[in-house]
C-alpha positions in Angstrom: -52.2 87.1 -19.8 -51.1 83.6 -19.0 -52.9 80.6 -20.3 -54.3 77.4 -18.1 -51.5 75.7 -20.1 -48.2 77.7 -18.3 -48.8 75.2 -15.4 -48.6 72.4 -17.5 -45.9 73.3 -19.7 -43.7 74.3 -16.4 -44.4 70.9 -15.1 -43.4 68.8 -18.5 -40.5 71.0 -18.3 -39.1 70.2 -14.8 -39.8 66.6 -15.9 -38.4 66.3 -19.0 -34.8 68.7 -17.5 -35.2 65.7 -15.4 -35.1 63.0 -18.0 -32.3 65.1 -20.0 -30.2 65.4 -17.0 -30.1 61.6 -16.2 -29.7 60.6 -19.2 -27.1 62.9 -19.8 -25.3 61.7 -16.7 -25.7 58.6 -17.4 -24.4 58.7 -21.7 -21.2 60.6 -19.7 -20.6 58.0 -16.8 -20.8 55.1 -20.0 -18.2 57.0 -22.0 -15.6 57.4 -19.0 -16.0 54.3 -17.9 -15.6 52.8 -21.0 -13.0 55.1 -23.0 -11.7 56.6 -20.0 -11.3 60.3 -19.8 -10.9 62.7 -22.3 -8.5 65.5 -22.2 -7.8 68.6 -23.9 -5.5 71.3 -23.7 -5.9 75.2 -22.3 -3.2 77.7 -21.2 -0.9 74.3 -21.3 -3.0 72.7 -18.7 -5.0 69.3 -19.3 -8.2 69.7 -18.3 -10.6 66.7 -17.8 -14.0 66.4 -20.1 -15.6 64.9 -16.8 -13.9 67.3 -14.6 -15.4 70.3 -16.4 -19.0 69.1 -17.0 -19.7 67.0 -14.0 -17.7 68.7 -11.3 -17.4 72.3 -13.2 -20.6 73.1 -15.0 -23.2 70.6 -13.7 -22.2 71.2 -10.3 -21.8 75.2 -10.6 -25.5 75.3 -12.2 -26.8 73.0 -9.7 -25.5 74.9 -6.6 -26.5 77.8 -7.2 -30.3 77.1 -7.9 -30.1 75.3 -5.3 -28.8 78.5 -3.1 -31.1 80.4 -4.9 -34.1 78.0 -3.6 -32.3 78.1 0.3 -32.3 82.2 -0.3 -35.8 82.5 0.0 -36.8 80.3 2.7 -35.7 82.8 5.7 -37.8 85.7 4.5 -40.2 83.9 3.0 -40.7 82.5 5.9 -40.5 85.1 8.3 -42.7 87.8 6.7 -45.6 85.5 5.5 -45.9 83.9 9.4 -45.8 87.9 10.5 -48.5 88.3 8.3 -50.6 85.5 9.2 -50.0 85.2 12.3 -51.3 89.5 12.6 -54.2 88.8 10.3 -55.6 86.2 12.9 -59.4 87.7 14.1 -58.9 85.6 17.4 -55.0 84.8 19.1 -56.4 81.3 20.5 -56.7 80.3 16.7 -53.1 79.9 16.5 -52.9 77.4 19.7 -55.5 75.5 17.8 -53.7 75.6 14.9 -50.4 74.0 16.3 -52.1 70.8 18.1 -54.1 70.1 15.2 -50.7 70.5 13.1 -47.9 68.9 15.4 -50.9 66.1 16.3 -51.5 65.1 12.5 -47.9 65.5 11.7 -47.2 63.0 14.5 -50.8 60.8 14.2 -48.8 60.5 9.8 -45.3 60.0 10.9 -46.3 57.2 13.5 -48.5 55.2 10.7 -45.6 55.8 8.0 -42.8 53.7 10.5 -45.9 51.1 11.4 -46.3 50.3 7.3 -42.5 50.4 6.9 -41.7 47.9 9.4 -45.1 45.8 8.8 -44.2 45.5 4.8 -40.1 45.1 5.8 -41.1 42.0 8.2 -43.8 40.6 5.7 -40.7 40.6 2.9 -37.2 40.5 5.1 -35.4 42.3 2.7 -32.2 41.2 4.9 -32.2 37.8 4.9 -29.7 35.6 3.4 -27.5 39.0 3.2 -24.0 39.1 4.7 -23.1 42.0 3.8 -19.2 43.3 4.5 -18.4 47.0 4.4 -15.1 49.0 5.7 -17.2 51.9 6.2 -18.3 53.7 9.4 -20.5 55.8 10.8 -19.9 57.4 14.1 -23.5 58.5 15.4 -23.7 62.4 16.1 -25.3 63.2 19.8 -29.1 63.7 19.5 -30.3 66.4 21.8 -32.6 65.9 24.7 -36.7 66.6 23.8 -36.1 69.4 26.5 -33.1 71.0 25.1 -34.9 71.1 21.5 -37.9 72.9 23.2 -35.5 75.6 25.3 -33.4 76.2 22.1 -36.8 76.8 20.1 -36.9 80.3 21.7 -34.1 82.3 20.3 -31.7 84.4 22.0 -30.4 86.2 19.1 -33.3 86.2 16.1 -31.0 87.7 13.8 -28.6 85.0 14.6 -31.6 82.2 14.2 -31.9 83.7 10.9 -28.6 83.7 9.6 -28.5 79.8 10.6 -31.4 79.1 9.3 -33.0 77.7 12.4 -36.5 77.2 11.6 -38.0 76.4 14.8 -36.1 79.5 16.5 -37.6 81.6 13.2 -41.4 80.2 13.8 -41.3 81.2 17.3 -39.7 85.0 16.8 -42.1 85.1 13.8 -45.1 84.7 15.8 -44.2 86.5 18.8 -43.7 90.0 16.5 -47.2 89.1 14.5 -48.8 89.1 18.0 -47.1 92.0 19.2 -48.0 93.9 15.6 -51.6 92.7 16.2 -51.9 94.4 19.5 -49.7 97.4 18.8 -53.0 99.3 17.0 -52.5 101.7 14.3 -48.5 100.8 14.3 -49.1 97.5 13.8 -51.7 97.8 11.0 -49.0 100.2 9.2 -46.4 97.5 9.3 -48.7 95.5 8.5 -49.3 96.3 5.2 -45.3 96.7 4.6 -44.9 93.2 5.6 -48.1 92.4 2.6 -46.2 94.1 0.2 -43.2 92.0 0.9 -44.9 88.9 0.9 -46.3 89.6 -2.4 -42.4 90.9 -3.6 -40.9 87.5 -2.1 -43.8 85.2 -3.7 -43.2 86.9 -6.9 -39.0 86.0 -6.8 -40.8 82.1 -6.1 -43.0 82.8 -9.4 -39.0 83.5 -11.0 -37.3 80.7 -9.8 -39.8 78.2 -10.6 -39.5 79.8 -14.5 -35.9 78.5 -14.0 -36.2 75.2 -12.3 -36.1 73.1 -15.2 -32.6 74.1 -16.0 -31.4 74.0 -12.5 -33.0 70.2 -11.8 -30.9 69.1 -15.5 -27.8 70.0 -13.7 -28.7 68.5 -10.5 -29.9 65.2 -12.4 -26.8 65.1 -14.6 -24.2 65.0 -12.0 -26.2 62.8 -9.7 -26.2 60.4 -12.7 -22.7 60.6 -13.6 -21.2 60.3 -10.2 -23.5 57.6 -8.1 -22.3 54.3 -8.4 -24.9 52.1 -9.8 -23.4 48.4 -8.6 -24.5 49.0 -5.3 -28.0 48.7 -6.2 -26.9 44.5 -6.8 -26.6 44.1 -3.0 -29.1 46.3 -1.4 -31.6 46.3 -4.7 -34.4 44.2 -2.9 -33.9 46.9 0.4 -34.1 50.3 -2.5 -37.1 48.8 -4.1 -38.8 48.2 -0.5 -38.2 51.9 1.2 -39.6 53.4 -2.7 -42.7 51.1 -2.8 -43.6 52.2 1.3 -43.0 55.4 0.4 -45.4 54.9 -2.8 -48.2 53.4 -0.3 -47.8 56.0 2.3 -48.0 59.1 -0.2 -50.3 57.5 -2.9 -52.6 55.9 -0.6 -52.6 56.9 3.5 -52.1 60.8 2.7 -55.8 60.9 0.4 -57.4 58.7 3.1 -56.3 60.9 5.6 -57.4 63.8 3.6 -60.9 62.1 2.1 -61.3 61.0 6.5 -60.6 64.1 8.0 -61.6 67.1 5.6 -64.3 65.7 3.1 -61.6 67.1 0.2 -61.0 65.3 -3.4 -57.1 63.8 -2.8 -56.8 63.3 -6.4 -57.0 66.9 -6.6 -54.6 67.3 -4.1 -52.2 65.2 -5.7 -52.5 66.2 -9.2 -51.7 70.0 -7.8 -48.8 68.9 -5.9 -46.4 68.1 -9.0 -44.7 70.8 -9.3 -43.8 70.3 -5.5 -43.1 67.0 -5.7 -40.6 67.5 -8.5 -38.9 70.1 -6.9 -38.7 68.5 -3.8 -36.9 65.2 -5.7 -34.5 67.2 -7.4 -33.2 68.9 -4.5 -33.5 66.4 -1.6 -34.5 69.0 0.7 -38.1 70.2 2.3 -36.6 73.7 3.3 -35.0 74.4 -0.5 -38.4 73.6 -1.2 -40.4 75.4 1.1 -41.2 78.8 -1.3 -42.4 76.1 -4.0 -44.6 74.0 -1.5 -46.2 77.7 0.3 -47.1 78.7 -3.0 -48.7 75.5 -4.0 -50.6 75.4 -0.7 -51.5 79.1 -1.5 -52.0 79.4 -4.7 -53.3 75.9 -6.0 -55.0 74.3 -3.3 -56.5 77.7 -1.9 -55.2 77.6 1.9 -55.1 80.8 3.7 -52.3 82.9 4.1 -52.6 82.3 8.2 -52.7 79.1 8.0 -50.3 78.0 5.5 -47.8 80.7 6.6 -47.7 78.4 9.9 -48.1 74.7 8.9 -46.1 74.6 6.0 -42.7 75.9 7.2 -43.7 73.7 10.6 -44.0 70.6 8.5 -40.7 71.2 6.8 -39.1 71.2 10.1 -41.0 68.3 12.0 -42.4 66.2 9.7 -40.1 62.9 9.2 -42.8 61.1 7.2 -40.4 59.8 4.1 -37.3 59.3 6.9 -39.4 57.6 9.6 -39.9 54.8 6.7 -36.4 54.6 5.6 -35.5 53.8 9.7 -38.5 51.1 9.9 -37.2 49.3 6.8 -33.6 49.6 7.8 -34.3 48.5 11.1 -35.3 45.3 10.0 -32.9 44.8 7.5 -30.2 45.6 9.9 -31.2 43.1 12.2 -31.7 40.5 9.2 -28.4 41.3 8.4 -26.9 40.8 12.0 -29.0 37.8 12.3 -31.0 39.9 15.6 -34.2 38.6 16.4 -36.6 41.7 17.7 -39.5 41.4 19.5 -43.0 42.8 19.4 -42.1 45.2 22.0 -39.2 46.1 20.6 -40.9 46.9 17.2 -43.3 49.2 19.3 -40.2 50.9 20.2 -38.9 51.4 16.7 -42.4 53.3 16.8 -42.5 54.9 20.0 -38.7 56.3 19.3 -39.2 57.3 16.1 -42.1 59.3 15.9 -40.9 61.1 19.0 -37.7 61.8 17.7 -39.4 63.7 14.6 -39.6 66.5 16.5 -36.9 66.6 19.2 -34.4 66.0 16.9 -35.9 69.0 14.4 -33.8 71.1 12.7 -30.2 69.1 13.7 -28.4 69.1 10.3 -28.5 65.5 9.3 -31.5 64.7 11.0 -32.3 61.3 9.2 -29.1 59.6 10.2 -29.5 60.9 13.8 -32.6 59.4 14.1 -31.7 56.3 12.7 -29.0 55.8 14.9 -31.4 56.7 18.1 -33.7 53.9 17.1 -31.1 51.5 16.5 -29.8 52.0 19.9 -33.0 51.9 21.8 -33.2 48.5 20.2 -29.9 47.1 20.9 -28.7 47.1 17.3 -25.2 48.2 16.2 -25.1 51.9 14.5 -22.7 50.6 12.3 -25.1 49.1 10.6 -25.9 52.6 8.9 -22.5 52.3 7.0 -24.6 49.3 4.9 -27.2 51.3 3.6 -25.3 54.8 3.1 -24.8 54.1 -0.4 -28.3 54.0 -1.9 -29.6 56.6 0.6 -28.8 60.0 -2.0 -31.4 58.3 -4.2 -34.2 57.4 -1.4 -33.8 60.7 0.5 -35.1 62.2 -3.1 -38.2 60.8 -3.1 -38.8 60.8 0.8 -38.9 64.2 0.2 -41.2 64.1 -1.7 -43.4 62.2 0.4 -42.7 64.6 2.9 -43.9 68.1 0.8 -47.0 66.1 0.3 -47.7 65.6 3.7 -47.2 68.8 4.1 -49.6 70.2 2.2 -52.3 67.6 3.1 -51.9 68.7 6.5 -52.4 72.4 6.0 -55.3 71.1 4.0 -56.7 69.3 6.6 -56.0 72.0 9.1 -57.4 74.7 6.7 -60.5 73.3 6.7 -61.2 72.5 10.1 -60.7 76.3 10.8 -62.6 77.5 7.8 -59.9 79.1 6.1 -59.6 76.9 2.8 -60.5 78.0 -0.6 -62.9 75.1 -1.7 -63.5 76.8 -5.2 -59.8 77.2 -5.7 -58.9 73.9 -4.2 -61.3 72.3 -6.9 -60.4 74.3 -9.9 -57.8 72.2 -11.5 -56.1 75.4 -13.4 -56.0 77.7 -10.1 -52.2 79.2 -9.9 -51.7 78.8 -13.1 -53.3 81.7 -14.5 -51.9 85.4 -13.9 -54.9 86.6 -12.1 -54.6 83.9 -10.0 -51.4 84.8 -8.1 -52.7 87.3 -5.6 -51.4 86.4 -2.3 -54.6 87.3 -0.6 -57.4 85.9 -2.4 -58.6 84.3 0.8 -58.2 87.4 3.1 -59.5 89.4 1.0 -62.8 87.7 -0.1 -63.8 86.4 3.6 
């Protein structure tokens, strides 16, 4: 039997693969920069030190945990919203369940751009700057609100699947939960396949997670080795401004949200979400973490299968928290920088547009930059602006994701709650999910 330790010890491990994988990349950038590149023969070829490590091994390791992470979120996905979704005792729970959701995950995303561009005018991280770059970025089409809501019902579900399009997935997903809830004694039959195979899936999470330290070394290692550290001189007061917003907003509006509007302990919250958080930094990603941040919800903080089955993979698709305060920030360093003066009432536009765009631009692949380049253009600023700030944004889009798990979770909290399907015992037990005993998919199900 596990010990309360193994959660521990999993989380000093991620952290210090981490540490190793930084410094690593960073004792290997030193050396070629400042020997130059060693060589060796094989087969008569010369192969490159750096070539095989940073592009070869690092990259091979970190790819494929990585894809490993991404293989899980479909199914996981799919079968645990089937199962919450059939489990519901009354259908108009689940309408209650997305305003409260998409409402909070807005109410959030809207107070995260108001801090970012409240802190960025208070400091003007642009001024003085005259920044030059040959770089440019040619701002993809965002789609319509209405065209994101028509395309959120799938034609093809098999299709939405093998793209990955969450929102199309969500929708399908809760449609056949529905359909299995009012199909009787067929229904509760699949039903219980579908429990089986959440439990299967969850335990393949339980399995990765075992293997994340070595996967985040070799994502850490060739991020170190590769980024190029002298842009940090020009843009170093702008870095340090997005990470300390995005410090406020996780650190100190996500527990007073939580402490307003549930009554729970946010230290708790946060101390559980570690493991998450880490995760979520190393890969840059909310989907490749979604299986780590559903079993964290489920497992740690005690929220039902139905609910976190529903908000979770939502958040992951809508909620912009860490990106909508990356845009507020550059907004007003990108005006700094072009010497544009912006009013009050465009600064409630940089808001308005924003927090809107969280959700119709869900789910288009580079999401961040596309809203960015929305809000710079409802405000009359030039989109090439973007090509400034491109360089440190690998860096800051790791930890806005980890803001953005967080939120996450503290809105299924929240949620959970309100519908009386949270776990208070297990959210207040400090070493829940980390025992063996522990991982039993419906603990809250089961014991209602």
């Amino acid at each position: 039997m596990a010990t309360p330790d193994k959660k521990h010890s999993l989380t000093t491990r991620i952290f210090f693969g981490m540490l190793a994988g930084i410094l690593t990349g960073i004792l290997l950038r030193t050396l070629f920069d400042d020997s130059g590149d060693f060589t060796f023969g094989v087969f008569g070829l010369n192969v490159s030190t750096y070539a095989l490590l940073v592009d070869g091994i690092f990259n091979v390791i970190g790819q494929i945990f990585i894809a490993s992470l991404q293989m899980l979120v479909v199914p996981l996905v799919f079968i645990s919203l089937v199962c919450g979704t059939c489990n519901l005792s009354e259908p108009s729970k689940l309408g209650r369940m997305g305003g409260k959701s998409i409402g909070l995950y807005l109410l959030t995303t809207a107070i995260a751009i108001t801090l970012a561009i409240s802190f960025a005018i208070l400091v003007s991280p642009g001024e003085g700057i005259n920044l030059e770059t040959e770089a440019e970025f040619t701002a993809s089409e965002a789609p319509s609100l209405a065209e994101v809501i028509i395309n959120m019902f799938p034609t093809n579900p098999i299709n939405a699947m093998a793209e990955g399009n969450m929102l199309q997935i969500i929708v399908f997903a809760v449609l056949f939960g529905v359909a299995m809830a009012m199909a009787g004694s067929a229904g509760d039959r699949l039903g219980k396949v579908f429990e089986d195979l959440n439990k299967v899936v969850m335990r393949l999470v339980t399995i990765l997670m075992n293997l994340a330290p070595y996967g985040v070394f070799a994502l850490m290692a060739k991020l170190a080795a590769t980024i190029g550290f002298d842009t940090f001189a020009s843009l170093i007061k702008y870095f340090f401004l997005v990470l300390f917003v995005l410090a406020i907003h996780g650190l100190v509006t996500y527990p007073i949200i939580l402490k307003l509007l549930s009554g729970m302990n946010p230290v708790m919250l946060l101390r559980k979400m570690r493991d998450a958080a880490l995760f979520a930094f190393s890969t840059s990603s909310s989907s490749a973490t979604l299986p780590v941040t559903l079993e964290t919800a489920r497992n740690k903080l005690g929220i039902s299968n139905s609910v976190s089955s529903f908000t979770i993979p939502l958040g992951a698709t809508i909620n912009m928290d860490g990106t909508a305060i990356m845009q507020g920030v550059a907004t007003v360093f990108i005006a700094q920088v072009y010497g544009v003066d912006l009013s009050v009432t465009d600064y409630l536009m940089v808001i308005l547009t924003a927090t809107l765009a969280s959700v119709g631009t869900a789910g288009v692949p580079g999401v961040g930059l596309i809203m960015l380049a929305m809000v710079l253009q409802q405000v009359g600023l030039p989109v090439e602006g973007i090509a400034l700030i491109i360089g440190v944004d690998r860096l800051l889009d790791m930890t806005r994701t980890a803001v953005n798990v967080t939120g996450d979770c503290t809105v299924a909290t929240i949620v959970a709650k309100s519908e009386g399907e949270l776990d208070e015992a297990r959210f207040n037990d400090i070493d829940a999910g980390s025992r063996e005993e522990d991982v039993d998919f419906e603990h809250f199900e089961k014991n209602k």
